[in-house]
Structures are given as C-alpha cells and as structure tokens.
C-alpha positions in Angstrom: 22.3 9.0 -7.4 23.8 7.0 -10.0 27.5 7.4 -8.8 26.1 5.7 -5.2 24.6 2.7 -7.4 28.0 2.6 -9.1 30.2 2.4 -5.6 27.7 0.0 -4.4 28.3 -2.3 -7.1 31.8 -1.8 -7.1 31.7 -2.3 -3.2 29.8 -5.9 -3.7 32.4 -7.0 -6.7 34.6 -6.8 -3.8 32.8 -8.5 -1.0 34.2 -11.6 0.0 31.7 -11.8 3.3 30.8 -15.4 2.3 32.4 -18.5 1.1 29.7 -17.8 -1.9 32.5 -15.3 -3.3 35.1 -18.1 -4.2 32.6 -19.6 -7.0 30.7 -16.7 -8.3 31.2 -15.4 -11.8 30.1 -11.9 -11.5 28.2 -10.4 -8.8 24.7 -9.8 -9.4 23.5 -6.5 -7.9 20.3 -5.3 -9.7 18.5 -3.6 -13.0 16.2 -1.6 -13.5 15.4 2.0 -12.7 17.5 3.2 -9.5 14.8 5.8 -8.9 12.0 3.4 -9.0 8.9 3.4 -6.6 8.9 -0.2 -6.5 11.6 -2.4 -5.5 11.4 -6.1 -6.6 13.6 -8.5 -4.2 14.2 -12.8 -5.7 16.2 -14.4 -3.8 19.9 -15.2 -5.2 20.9 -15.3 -8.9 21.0 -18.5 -10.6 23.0 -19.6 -13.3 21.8 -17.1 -16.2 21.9 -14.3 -13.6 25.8 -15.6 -12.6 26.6 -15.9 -16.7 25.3 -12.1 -17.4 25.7 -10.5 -13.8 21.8 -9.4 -13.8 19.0 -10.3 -11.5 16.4 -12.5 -12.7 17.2 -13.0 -16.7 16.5 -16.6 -16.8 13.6 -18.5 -17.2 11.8 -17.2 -13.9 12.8 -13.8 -14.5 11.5 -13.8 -18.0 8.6 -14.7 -16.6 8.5 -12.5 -13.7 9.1 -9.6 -17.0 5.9 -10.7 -18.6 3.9 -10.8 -15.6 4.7 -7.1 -14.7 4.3 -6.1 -18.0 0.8 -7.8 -18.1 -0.2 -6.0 -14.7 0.8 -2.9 -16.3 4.5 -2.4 -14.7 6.9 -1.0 -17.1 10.3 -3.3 -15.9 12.3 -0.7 -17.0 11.1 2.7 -16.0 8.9 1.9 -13.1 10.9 -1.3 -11.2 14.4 -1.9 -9.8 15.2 -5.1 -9.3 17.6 -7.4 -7.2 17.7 -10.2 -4.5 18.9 -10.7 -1.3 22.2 -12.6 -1.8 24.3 -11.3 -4.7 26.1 -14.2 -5.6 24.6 -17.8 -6.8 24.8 -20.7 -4.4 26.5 -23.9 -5.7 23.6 -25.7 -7.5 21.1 -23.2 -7.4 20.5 -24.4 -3.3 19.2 -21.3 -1.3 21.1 -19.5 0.4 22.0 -20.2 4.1 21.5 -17.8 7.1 24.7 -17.1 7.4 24.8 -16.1 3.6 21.5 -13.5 4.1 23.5 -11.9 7.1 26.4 -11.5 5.1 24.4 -9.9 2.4 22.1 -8.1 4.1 23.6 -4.7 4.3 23.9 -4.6 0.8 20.5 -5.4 0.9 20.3 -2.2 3.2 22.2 -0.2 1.3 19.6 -0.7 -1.7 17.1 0.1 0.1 18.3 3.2 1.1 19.5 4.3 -1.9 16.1 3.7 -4.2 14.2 4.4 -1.3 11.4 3.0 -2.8 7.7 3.8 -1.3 6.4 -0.2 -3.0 8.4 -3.3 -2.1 7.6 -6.4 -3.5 9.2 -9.8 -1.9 9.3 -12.6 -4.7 9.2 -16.2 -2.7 10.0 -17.8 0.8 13.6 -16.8 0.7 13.2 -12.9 0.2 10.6 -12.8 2.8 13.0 -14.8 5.4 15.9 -12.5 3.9 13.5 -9.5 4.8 11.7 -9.9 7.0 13.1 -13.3 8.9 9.4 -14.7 8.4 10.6 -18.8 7.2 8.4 -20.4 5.1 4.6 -19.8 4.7 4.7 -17.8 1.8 1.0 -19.1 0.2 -0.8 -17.6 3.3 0.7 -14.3 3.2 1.3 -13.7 -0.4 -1.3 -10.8 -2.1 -0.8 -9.1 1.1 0.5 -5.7 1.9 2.5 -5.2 5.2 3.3 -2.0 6.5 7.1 -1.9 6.7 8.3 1.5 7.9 7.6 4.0 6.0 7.0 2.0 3.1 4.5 -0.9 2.0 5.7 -4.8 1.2 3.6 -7.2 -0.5 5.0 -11.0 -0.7 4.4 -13.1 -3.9 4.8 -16.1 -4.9 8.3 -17.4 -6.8 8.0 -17.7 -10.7 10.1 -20.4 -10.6 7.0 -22.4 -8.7 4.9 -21.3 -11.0 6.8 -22.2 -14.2 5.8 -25.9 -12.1 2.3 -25.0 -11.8 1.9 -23.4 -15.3 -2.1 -23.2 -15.1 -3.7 -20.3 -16.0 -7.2 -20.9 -14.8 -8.6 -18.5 -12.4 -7.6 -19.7 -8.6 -4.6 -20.8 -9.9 -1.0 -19.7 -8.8 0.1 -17.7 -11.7 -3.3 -16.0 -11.7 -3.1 -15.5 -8.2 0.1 -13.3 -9.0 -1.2 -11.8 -11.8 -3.9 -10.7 -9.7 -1.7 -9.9 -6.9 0.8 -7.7 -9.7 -2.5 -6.0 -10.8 -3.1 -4.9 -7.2 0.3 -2.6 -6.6 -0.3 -1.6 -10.0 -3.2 0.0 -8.6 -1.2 1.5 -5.4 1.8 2.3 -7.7 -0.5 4.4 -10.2 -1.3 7.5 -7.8 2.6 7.6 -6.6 5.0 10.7 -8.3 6.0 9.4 -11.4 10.5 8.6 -10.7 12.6 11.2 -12.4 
C-alpha cells in the first residue's frame, strides 16, 4: 500500500497536465493515514500548503485540524487528507475546469487507493471537482449522499468560516461542528484501519 502512495506522488511531482505546474513549488498530494476510512477532499493548496508540500497546513487547515479533533476524529490515524487540484493557483484563485479535469485522475487514483468507506467534501470547489455540482454548498452541506459504494457528506470551507468566526449555536462553524460530530458517529461502528 504505501509503495502505491509513494508512485503516486512521485507520478504527480511529474505531472505537467496544466499550466498550474510552471509556478508550483512542490506538489501537494495528501497526509494523513493512507488506510483511513475517511477521506477529506479541500480544494487546491494555498500558499502554506505550496511552501511545505502538505494539504491544508495553513490557517484553514489548522482549523479544519481542531474541528476534527473536537468532533472526535483523530487527523492522524483516522483521516487522509488531500484536494482536488495538487498544485496552488496563482493568487490563491480556484482552480479552473480545465485544471479539475487535469487533476482528476489523480483524484481517482486516491480514491482508489484508500478506498475509503466516509468521504467528506470541504467547500464549493471539491463538490464541483467531485461531483460537478457548482455552487450551492449551504443547502447541501450536513448531508450524506450515497456515492457508490461509499457515503459523501459536503461541508462548508474553513476558510469561510475563519470570516464568520461565531460560535453561537446556528452559526456556520457550529453547523460544521455539528456536521463533524455526525460522521463521527457513522465512522465509530466502521473496522478500525490497520
């Protein structure tokens, strides 16, 4: 298992699908556990992510960190983590169509390889990157969605709620907390990854 991870990152340092290749730093494939049940899918790495080549180490993965951990969701042991696009857009923009299709079957490839039973979609872009739904992420996040064999649940992005830092019940970051606490719940009867 681990020597698939390894070719697949090796395979993405050397992607050049995308015009986003010419200004990335490193390639930004994922952390975490590789036999995790839950996958956890952001949308491109920013410039923290770029700098130290993992997903979701900046502000709103920091965040994203406590958020599991206050649900109950051991980051290390329990999630795996990585986006749709693998290399940061100029300006932190998201990505373009064209960049998702060009990504996607590393994307695939992840998938495959964790074969996770959870998925969890963080914001807009990994549900379009996903599932090609655009936009409308408020009205379906906290949801599960049968996908396959396996069961996605959208959420919203942290970097929206590091805007809308409120904690009062109702309010987006309780919303996800609350939404973090519910696949806790499905994740808990699952076989514990080896």
């Amino acid at each position: 298992m681990a020597l698939a991870h390894e070719q697949l990152a090796l395979a993405c340092a050397a992607c050049h699908r995308c015009g986003l290749a010419a200004g990335r730093q490193r390639v930004v494939v994922s952390r975490g556990n590789p036999r995790a049940r839950l996958l956890v899918i952001g949308e491109a790495p920013g410039a923290q992510e770029d700098a130290q080549g993992q997903p979701f180490v900046g502000r709103s993965g920091q965040l994203l960190d406590r958020l599991l951990a206050a649900a109950g969701i051991d980051v290390a042991t329990e999630a795996y983590i990585c986006n749709v696009v693998k290399c940061r857009p100029p300006g932190n923009r998201k990505p373009t169509a064209a960049e998702l299709a060009a990504c996607r079957p590393w994307l695939e490839q992840q998938i495959a390889l964790v074969d996770p039973p959870l998925v969890l979609l963080v914001g807009a872009t990994a549900l379009q990157g996903v599932l090609g739904i655009r936009g409308g992420i408020t009205g379906l996040r906290g949801q599960w969605r049968p996908w396959g064999e396996r069961w996605l649940m959208p959420i919203l992005h942290p970097s929206y709620l590091l805007r809308n830092p409120s904690e009062r019940p109702g309010s987006p970051r309780a919303l996800t907390l609350d939404d973090l606490r519910r696949v806790r719940e499905r994740l808990t009867p699952l076989p514990a990854p080896l």
